[in-house]
C-alpha positions in Angstrom: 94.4 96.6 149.5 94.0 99.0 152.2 95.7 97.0 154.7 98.8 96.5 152.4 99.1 100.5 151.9 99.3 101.2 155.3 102.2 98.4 156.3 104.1 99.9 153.6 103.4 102.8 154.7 104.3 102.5 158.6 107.7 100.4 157.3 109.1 103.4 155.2 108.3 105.9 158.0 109.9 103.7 160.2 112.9 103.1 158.0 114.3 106.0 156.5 115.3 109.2 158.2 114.1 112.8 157.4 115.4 114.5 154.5 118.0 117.4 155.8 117.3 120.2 153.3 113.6 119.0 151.7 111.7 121.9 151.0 108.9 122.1 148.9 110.4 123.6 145.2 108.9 127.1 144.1 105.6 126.1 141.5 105.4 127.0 137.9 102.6 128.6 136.4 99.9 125.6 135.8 99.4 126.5 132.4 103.1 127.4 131.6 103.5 130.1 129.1 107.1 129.4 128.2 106.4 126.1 128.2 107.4 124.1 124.7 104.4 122.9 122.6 103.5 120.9 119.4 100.6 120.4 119.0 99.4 123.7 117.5 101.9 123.3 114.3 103.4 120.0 114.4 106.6 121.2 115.5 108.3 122.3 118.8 108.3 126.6 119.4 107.6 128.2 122.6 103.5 128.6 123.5 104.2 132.2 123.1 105.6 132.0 119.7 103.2 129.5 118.2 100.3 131.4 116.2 98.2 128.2 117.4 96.5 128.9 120.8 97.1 126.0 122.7 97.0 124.9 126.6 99.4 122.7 128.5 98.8 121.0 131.7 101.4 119.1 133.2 101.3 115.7 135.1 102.1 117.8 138.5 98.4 119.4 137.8 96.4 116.1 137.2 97.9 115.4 141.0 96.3 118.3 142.3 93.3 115.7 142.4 94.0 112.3 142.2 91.8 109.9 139.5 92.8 107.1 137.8 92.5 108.1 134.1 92.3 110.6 131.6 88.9 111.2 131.6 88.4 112.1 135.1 90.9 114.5 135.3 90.5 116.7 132.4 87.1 117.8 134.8 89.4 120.8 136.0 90.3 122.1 132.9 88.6 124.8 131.5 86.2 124.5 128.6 86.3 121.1 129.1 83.7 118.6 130.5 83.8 114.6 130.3 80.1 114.3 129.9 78.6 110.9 131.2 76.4 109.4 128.7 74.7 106.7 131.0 73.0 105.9 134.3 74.1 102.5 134.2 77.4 102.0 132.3 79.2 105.5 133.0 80.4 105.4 129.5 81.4 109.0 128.4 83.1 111.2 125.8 85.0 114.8 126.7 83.5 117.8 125.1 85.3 121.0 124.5 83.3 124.4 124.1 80.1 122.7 124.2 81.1 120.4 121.1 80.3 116.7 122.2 83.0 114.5 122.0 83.3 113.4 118.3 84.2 116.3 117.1 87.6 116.1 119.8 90.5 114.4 118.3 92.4 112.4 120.8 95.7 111.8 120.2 99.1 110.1 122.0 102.1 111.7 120.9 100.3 113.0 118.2 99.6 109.8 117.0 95.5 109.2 115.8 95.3 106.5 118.2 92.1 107.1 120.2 89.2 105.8 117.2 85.8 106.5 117.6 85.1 103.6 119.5 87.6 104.3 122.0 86.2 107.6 122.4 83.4 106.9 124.4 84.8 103.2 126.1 88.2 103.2 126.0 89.4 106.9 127.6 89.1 105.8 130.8 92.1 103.2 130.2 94.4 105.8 130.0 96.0 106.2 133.2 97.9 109.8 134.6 101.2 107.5 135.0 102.2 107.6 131.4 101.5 111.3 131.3 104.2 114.2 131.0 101.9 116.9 129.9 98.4 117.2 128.2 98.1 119.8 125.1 94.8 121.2 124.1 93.5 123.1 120.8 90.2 124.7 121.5 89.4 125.1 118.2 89.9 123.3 114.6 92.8 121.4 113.8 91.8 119.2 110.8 94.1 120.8 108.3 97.2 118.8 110.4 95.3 116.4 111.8 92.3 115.4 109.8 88.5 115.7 109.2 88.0 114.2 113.3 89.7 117.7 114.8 86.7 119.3 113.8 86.3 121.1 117.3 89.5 120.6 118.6 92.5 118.5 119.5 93.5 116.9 123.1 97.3 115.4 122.2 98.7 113.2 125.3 102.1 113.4 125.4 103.5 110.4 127.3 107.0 110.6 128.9 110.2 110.6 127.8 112.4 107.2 128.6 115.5 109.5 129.1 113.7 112.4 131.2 111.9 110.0 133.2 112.5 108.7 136.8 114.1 104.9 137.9 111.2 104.2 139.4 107.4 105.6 140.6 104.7 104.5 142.3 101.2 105.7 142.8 98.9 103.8 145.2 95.5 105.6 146.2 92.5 103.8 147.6 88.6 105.8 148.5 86.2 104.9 151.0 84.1 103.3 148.4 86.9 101.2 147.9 87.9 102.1 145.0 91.5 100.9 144.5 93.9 102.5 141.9 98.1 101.2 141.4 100.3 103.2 139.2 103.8 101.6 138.8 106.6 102.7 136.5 110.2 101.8 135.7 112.8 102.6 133.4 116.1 100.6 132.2 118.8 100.5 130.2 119.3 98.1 127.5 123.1 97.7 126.9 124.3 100.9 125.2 121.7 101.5 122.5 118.2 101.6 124.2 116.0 102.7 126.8 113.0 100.7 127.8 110.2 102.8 129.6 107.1 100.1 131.5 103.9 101.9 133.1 101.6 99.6 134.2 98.0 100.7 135.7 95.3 98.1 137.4 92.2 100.0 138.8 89.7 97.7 140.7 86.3 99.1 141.6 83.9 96.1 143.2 81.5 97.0 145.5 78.0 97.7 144.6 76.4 101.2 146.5 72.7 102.1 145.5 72.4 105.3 147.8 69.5 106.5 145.6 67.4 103.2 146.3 66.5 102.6 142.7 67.9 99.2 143.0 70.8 99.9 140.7 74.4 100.7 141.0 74.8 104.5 141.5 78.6 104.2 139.6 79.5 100.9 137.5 81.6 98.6 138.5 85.3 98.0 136.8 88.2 95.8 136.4 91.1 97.1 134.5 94.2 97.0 133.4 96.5 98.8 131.1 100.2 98.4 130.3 102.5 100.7 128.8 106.2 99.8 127.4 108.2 102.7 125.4 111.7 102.4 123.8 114.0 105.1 122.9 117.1 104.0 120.6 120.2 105.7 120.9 121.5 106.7 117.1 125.0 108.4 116.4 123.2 111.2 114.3 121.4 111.8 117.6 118.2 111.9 115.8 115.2 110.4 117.4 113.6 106.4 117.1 111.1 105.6 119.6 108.5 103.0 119.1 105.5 102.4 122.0 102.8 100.0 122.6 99.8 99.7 125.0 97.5 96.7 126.0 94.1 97.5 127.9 91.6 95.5 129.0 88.3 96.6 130.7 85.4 94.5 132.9 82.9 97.0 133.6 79.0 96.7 134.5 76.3 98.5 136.1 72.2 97.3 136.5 70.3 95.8 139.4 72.1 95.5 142.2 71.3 91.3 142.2 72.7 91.3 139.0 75.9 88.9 138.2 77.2 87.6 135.0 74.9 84.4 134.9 72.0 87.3 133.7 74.3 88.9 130.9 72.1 89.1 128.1 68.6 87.7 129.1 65.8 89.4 130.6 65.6 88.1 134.3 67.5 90.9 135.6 69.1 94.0 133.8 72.7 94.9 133.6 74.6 96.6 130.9 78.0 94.7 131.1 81.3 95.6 129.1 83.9 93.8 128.1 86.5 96.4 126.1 90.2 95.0 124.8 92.3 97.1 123.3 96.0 97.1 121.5 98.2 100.0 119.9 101.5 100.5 118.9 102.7 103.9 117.8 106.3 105.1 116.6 108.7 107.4 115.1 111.7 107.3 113.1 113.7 110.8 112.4 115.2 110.1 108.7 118.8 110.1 108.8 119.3 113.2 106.1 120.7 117.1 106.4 116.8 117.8 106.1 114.2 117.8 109.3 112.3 114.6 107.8 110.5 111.9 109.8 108.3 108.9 109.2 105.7 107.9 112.4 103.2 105.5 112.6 100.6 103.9 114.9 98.2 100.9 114.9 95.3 99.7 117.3 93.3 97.2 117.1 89.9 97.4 119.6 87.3 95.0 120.3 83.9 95.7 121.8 81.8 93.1 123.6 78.9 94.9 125.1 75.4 94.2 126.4 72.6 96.5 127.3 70.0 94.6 129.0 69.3 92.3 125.7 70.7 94.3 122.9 74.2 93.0 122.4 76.8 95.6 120.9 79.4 93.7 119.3 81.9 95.4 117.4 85.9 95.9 116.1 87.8 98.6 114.8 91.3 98.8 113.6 93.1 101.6 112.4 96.3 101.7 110.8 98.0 105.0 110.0 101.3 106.4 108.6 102.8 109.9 108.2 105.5 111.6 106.4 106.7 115.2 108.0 109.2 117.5 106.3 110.3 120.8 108.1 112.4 123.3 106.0 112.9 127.1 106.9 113.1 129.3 103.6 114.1 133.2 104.5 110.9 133.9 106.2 108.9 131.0 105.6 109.0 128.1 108.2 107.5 125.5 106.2 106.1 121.9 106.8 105.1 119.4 104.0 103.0 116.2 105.3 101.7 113.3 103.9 99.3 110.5 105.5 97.7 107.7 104.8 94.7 105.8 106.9 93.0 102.8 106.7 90.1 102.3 108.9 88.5 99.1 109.5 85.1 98.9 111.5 82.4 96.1 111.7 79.3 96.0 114.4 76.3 93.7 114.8 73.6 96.9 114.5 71.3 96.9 112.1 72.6 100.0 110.3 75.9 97.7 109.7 75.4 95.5 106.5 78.5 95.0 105.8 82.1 95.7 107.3 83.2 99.8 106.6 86.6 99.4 104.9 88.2 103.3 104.6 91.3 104.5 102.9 92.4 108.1 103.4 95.0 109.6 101.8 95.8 113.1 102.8 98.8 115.6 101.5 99.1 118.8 103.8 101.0 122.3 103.6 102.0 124.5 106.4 103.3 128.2 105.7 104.3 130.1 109.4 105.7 133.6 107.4 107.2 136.0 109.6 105.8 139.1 108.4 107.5 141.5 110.6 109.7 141.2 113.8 106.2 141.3 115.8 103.6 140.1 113.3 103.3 136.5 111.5 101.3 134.5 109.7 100.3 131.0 109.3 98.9 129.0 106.0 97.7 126.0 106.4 95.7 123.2 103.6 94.8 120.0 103.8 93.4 117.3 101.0 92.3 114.3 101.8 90.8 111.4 99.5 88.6 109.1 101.4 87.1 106.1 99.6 84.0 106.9 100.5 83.2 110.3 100.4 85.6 111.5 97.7 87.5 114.9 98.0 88.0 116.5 101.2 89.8 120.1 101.7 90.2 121.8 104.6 92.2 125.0 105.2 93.2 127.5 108.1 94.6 130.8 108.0 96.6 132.0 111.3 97.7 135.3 112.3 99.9 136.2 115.5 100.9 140.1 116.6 103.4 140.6 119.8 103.2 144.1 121.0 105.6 143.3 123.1 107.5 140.4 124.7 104.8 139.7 127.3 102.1 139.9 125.0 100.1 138.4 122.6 96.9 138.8 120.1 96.2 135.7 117.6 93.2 134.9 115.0 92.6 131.6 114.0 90.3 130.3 111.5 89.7 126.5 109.4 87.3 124.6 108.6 86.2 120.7 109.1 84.9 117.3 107.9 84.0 114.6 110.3 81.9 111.5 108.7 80.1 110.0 111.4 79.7 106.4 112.9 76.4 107.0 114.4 76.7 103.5 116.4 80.1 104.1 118.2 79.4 107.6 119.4 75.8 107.9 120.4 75.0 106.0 123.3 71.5 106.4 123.4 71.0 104.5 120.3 71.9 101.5 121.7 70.6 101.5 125.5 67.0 102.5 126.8 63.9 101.4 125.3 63.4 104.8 122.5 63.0 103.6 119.1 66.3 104.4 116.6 65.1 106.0 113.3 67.2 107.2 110.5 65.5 109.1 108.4 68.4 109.0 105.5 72.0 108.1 104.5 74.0 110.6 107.1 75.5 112.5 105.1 79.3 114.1 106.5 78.8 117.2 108.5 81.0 120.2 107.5 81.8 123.1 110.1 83.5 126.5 109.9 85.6 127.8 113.3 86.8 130.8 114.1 88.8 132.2 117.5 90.3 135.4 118.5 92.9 134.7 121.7 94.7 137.3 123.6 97.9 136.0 126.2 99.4 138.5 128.6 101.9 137.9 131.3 103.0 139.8 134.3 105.9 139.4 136.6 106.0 141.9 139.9 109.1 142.9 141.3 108.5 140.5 144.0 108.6 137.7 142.1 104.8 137.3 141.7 103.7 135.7 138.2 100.2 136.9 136.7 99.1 135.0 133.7 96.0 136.0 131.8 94.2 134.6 128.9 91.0 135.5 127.1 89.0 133.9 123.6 86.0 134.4 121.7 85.3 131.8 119.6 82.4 131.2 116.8 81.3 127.6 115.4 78.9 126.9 112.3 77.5 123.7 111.4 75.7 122.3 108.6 74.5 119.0 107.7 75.0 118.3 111.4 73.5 115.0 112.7 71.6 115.8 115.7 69.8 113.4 117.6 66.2 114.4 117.9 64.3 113.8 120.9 61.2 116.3 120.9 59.4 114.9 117.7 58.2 112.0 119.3 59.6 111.0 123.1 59.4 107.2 122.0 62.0 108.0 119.5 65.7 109.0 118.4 65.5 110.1 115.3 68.6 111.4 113.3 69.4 112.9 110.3 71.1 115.6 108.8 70.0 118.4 110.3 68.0 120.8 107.9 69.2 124.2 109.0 72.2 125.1 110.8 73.7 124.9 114.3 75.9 127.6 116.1 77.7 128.1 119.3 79.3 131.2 120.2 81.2 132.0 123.5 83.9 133.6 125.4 86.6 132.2 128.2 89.2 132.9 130.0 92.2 131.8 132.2 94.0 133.6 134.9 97.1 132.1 136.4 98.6 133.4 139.9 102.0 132.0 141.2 103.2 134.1 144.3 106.2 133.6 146.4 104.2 133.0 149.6 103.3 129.8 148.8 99.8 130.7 146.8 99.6 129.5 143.2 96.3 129.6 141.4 94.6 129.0 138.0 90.8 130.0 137.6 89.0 129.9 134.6 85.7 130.7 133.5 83.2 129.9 129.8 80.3 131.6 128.7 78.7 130.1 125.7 75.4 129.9 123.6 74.8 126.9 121.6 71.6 126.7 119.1 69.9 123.7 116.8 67.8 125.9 113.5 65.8 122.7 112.2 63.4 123.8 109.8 64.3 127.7 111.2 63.3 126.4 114.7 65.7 127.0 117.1 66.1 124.9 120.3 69.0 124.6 122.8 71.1 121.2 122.6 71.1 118.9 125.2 74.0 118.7 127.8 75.1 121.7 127.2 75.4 124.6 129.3 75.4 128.0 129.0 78.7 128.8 131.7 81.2 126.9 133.4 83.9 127.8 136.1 87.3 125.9 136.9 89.8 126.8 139.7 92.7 125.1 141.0 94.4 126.8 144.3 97.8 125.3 146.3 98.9 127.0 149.1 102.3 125.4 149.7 103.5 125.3 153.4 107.6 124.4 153.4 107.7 124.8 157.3 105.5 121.5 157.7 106.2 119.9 154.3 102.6 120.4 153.4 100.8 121.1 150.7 97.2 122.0 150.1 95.1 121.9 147.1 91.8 122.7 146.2 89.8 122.2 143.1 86.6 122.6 141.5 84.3 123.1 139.2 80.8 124.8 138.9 78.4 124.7 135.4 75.4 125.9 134.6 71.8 124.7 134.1 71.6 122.1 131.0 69.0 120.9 129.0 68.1 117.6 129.7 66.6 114.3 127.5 62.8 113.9 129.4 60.9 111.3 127.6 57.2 113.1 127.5 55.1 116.2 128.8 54.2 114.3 132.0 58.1 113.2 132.8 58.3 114.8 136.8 62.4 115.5 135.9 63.5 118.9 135.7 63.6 119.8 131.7 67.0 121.8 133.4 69.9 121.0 135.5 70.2 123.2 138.2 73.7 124.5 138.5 75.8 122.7 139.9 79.2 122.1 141.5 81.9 119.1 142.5 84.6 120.7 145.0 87.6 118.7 146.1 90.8 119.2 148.4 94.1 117.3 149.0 97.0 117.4 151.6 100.1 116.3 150.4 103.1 115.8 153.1 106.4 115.7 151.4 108.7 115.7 154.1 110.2 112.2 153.6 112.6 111.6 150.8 111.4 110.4 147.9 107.4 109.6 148.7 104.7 112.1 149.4 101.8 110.9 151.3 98.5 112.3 150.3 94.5 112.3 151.5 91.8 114.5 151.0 88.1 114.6 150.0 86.3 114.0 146.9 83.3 115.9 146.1 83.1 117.3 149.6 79.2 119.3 149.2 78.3 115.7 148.7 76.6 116.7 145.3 74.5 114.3 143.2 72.6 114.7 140.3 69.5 113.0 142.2 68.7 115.9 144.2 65.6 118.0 144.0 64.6 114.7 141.1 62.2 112.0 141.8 64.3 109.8 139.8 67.1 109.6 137.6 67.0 106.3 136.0 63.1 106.1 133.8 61.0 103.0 135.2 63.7 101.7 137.0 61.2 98.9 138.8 60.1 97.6 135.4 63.1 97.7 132.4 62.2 95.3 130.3 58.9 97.2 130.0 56.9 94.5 130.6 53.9 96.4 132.4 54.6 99.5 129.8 51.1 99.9 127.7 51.0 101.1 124.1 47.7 102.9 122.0 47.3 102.0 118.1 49.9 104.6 117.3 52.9 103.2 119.3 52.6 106.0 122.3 53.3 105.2 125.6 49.9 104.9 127.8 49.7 106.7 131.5 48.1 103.9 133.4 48.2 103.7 137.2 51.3 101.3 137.4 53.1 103.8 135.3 51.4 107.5 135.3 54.0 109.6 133.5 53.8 107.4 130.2 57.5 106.7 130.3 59.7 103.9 129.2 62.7 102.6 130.8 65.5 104.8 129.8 69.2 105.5 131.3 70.1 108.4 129.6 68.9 111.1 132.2 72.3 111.8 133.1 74.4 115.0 133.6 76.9 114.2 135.8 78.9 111.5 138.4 76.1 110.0 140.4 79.0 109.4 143.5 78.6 111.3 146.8 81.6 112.8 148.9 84.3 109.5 149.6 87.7 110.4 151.6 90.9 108.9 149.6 94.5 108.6 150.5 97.4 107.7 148.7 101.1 107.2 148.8 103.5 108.0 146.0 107.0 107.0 145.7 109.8 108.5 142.8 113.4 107.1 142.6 115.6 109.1 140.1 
C-alpha cells in the first residue's frame, strides 16, 4: 500500500509542471453563517434566518484532520464526543451535550437511515468522501423528525451529482499501517441523468499491544462501503434523485493469538464482528404549482457478533416514507408533513421472544410567522401513532429576534419520546462478565429541552471575520433507563429510573478568519449532568463536566503550504469500576488528543498532505494499572464466588473483579505519523 502511494506519487511530480497562478483561495468561516441550511426547519433559509440553531461543517473542515469515517471526525466539533464503548471491539456511539448516543438522530439527506443498530456499529462505515457538509441540532428535533431526535439531530448531507467534481481521490496511510482509499467519480448518462460513485475500503491489520495486556490496543477492521447517487434531469426543473449504499465491516479485537478458528469458544477470547449493511434513500419533487415532495429510504442491516462466547445475532430493517408540503400564507411560512415507519428488528438475547414489528404513523405541522420585520416565531406539532405504545405528541415553540443584520437571539423549546432497544444500544449488556437484570418492562422515556442561542458576527475594515456564538441549554428526563452499576458491581441492572435526570450547560463558538492567512474556530462546553434515583443524586458515567475544541490554519501562499492544527481537551469523567477494591481511578483525569497537518498545494489538481496524530502520545492507560478487568483470565475461570454470588478477593485475583472491557474513555492509540495524497479533476 505504502509503496504504491509513493510511485504514484514520484510519477505525477515528475509529470506535470507547476501550476502558473496556484495560490491558496481565501478560507471561509468554518462554521459559515451565511451558509444555507435545512436541517433546522426542513427547508432551505440562510443559518441566520432560520429560528432553529443549527451548525454546519463542511467537507473542507473534516480535512483539517484526516480519518476515515464519520465517527472520527466529528471529535473536533464542539459539544460533540464519539464515546468508545469497548476495550476490545472499539464500538461507539456520538454523544451531543453529554446525552449518549440514542438520544442523537442520524440522518443522510435527512433521510432516518442510521437505526439503532447502526448507531453504535455501523457509523464508522460512513466515509468523509460522500460528504458536502455536516448539519447539527444541539437540541430537540422530534416534532420533524421523530421520537429518536430526543437530544438532537446530526443530518449528513452527501454531495450533489451536479456540484460535484469529475473525479477525486483520497489515499492516506499511518505508521500503524492503517490504510484508508477514498475514490469518486461522476458521469453523465445521455441527456437525462447524472450518476454520482464513492467508493471507500479502509484496511487496518496489524495487531499492536503497547500496554502488554496481551490484547489489541485498537481492533482490527476490514471494510468497505460504496456509494452510487443519481440525479434526473426533469423539464419542470424540479428535483428526482434516488441513492443507495452497500457496507460491509470485518472487525475484531481480543488476545493477541487470537484468529478466527477461536470465534466463539473459550480457548482464546476475541470479540469478532461481522456487520452488513444496505440503504436506499430518494426524493421525488411532485410535479404541481405547489412546493410538494415525496422521499423515501430503506436499509436493511445484519449483525453477526461474538463476545468471547455470547453470540449477538441480530437484523433490523426500516422502511420509511414522507410527504412534505411548503406553502407561504401572508406571514405564515407553513409546512404540512406526513410519515409513515415500519420497523422491523429481531436478536437472539434473551430479552427477544419474539421479532419487534413497529408501525409509526406520524402527521406534523410547522408555523414560521413573521411577527415583525425583526422578530419571528416558529410552531411546531408532531403526532405519531406507534403500534406499540399508542399516541405520541411532541411539540416545539421557536422564537427568533435580529437586532440587527449581524445579530441574532433565538429560544427554542420541545419535547421528546424515544422507546428504547436496550440490546442494540448498550454495549455493556452484552460483553464483560456483569450479570444483566431488568427489573421491569422499560417503559419509553419522555424528555423536555430547552436552549437559549445568541449569533453575532463581525467584519473589520480589513477584511477580518469574527464569528461568535454562545447557548445555554436545560434537559429533563423522566422514566429514563439508566444502567445502574453501583447497587451491586456484579451487575447491570436497568429500569426506569425512579426520579428524574438533568443536564444543564453552557457553550460557545468563536470563529476567526483574517487576511494573513490565520483562520480559527475554538469552542468550549461547560455542563452538569445528574441521575435523582430514589432522590439520590449521582453523576452519570462518561460524562464530563467541560470540553474544549479548536481548529487553527495558518495558510502560507508563498510555499503553497498549509498548516492545521486541531484538538480537543475534556474533563475528568466518571468511570464504570467494578468494586471498592478496583485500583482504577473512579475519575478520568483530563485529558487531551492534539493533531497537526501540512498540506502542499502547489501542484495542479493534488495536494499532498502528512502530519501527526495524537502528537502528546496520550492514552487512557496512563497513571492506571490496567484498563481491560482480569485481562489474564476472561473466561473467569480462576474467579471465586461466596453463597451470595459476590466476587471473592483471593490471592490470584485480590481486587474481587471480573473480566470486564468496558473501562474505557477514550482511543487507546498513541501518536502515529500519516500521509496522504489527494487528487480532484473538475
Amino acid at each position: 500500500m505504502k509503496n504504491i502511494f509513493w510511485l504514484v506519487l514520484l510519477a505525477f511530480i515528475n509529470s506535470n509542471a507547476q501550476q502558473e497562478n496556484d495560490t491558496i483561495a481565501s478560507p471561509k468561516p468554518e462554521n459559515s453563517l451565511d451558509e444555507i441550511v435545512i436541517s433546522g426547519t426542513l427547508k432551505p433559509v440562510s443559518r441566520l434566518e432560520t429560528p432553529v440553531p443549527v451548525e454546519v461543517y463542511s467537507s473542507a473542515f473534516l480535512k483539517k484532520n484526516p480519518t476515515p469515517n464519520i465517527f472520527e471526525a466529528l471529535q473536533n466539533v464542539n459539544g460533540v464526543r464519539p464515546q468508545l464503548n469497548c476495550n476490545i471491539c472499539n464500538t461507539g456511539d456520538i454523544h451531543i451535550n453529554g446525552l449518549e448516543g440514542p438520544y442523537t438522530m442520524v440522518t443522510i439527506d435527512g433521510m432516518p437511515i442510521v437505526s439503532a443498530l447502526s448507531t453504535v456499529y455501523g457509523l464508522s462505515g460512513i466515509p468523509n468522501s460522500l460528504i458536502d457538509k455536516i448539519e447539527i441540532i444541539k437540541g430537540p428535533a422530534s416534532s420533524l423528525y421523530g421520537s429518536e431526535a430526543v437530544g438532537g439531530l446530526i443530518n449528513i448531507i452527501t454531495k450533489r451529482t451536479k456540484n460535484a467534481p469529475l473525479f477525486t481521490a483520497d489515499v492516506f496511510s499511518t505508521s500503524w499501517f492503517e490504510n484508508n482509499i477514498d475514490l469518486g467519480f461522476k458521469a453523465n448518462v445521455g441527456k437525462t441523468a447524472e450518476s454520482l460513485v464513492g467508493l471507500n475500503y479502509f484496511n487496518y491489520n496489524y495487531a499492536i499491544d503497547n500496554n502488554h495486556d496481551n490484547f489489541t490496543d485498537v481492533t482490527l477492521q476490514d471494510r468497505i462501503s460504496v456509494f452510487n447517487k443519481w440525479s434526473f434531469n426533469r423539464k419542470s426543473q424540479k428535483e428526482l434523485t434516488m441513492a443507495g449504499r452497500f457496507f460491509y465491516e470485518d472487525r475484531w479485537g481480543g488476545e493477541m493469538q487470537w484468529n478466527k478458528s477461536y470465534r466463539g469458544g473459550n480457548q482464546v477470547y476475541g470479540e469478532s464482528i461481522y456487520t452488513t449493511r444496505f440503504e436506499l434513500l430518494g426524493k421525488y419533487q411532485l410535479p404541481t404549482i405547489e412546493n410538494m415532495s415525496l422521499s423515501f429510504s430503506a436499509t436493511s442491516h445484519d449483525q453477526n457478533s461474538v463476545y468471547g462466547t455470547t453470540e449477538y445475532l441480530a437484523q433490523q430493517k426500516i422502511a420509511f416514507g414522507q410527504y412534505l408540503w411548503d406553502k407561504t400564507l401572508g406571514r405564515h411560512n407553513l409546512l404540512f408533513g406526513s410519515a409513515i415507519r415500519y420497523q422491523y428488528y429481531n436478536d437472539n438475547t434473551v430479552a427477544t421472544t419474539k421479532a419487534e414489528k413497529t408501525l409509526i404513523y406520524s402527521v406534523f405541522l410547522q408555523d414560521e410567522i413573521k411577527l415583525a420585520e425583526k422578530h419571528s416565531l416558529l410552531l411546531g406539532s408532531r403526532y405519531d401513532y406507534n403500534n406499540n405504545h399508542g399516541n405520541i405528541f411532541t411539540p416545539r415553540i421557536a422564537y427568533k429576534w435580529n437586532p440587527t443584520k449581524n445579530d441574532v437571539f433565538r429560544v427554542n423549546a420541545g419535547t421528546g419520546f424515544r422507546i428504547v432497544n436496550l440490546f442494540t444500544e448498550e454495549h455493556a449488556a452484552l460483553t464483560g462478565s456483569r450479570e444483566v437484570i431488568i427489573t421491569e418492562n422499560l417503559e419509553p422515556e419522555k424528555s423536555f429541552n430547552a436552549n437559549v442561542n445568541y449569533l453575532k458576527k463581525i467584519r473589520f475594515d480589513d477584511a477580518t471575520f469574527l464569528g461568535i456564538e454562545i447557548s445555554s441549554w436545560f434537559t429533563h428526563f423522566t422514566n429514563q433507563i439508566v444502567p445502574d452499576y453501583d447497587t451491586n458491581p456484579n451487575q447491570i441492572i436497568y429500569q426506569n429510573l425512579n426520579g428524574y435526570s438533568e443536564t444543564i450547560g453552557v457553550s460557545g463558538n468563536v470563529d476567526l478568519v483574517t487576511p494573513y492567512g490565520i483562520k480559527t474556530l475554538i469552542g468550549f462546553t461547560f455542563m452538569d449532568s445528574k441521575n435523582v434515583r430514589d432522590g439520590v443524586a449521582t453523576r452519570p458515567v462518561l460524562t464530563e463536566k467541560f470540553s474544549m475544541n479548536w481548529a487553527i490554519t495558518y495558510d502560507i501562499p508563498k510555499m503553497f503550504l498549509s498548516i492545521d492544527y486541531t484538538g480537543n481537551l475534556y474533563g475528568p469523567m466518571r468511570l464504570p469500576l467494578l468494586g471498592p477494591l478496583d485500583p482504577r481511578d473512579e475519575f478520568s483525569k483530563p485529558w487531551s488528543l492534539q493533531n497537526i497537518q501540512f498540506t502542499y498545494k502547489k501542484f495542479q489538481n493534488f495536494e499532498i498532505y502528512a502530519g501527526v496524530k495524537n502528537i502528546l502520545n496520550w492514552t487512557p492507560n496512563k497513571g492506571n494499572p490496567f484498563l481491560i478487568a482480569r485481562a489474564d483470565d476472561p473466561f473467569d475461570q480462576n474467579v471465586e464466588y461466596d453463597p451470595n454470588g459476590n466476587v471473592l478477593a483471593t490471592p490470584s485475583n485480590p481486587y474481587a473483579l471480573t473480566f470486564d472491557p468496558g473501562y474505557v474513555y477514550a482511543p487507546n492509540q498513541g501518536l502515529r505519523t500519516f500521509w496522504g495524497l489527494r487528487y480532484t479533476l473538475h
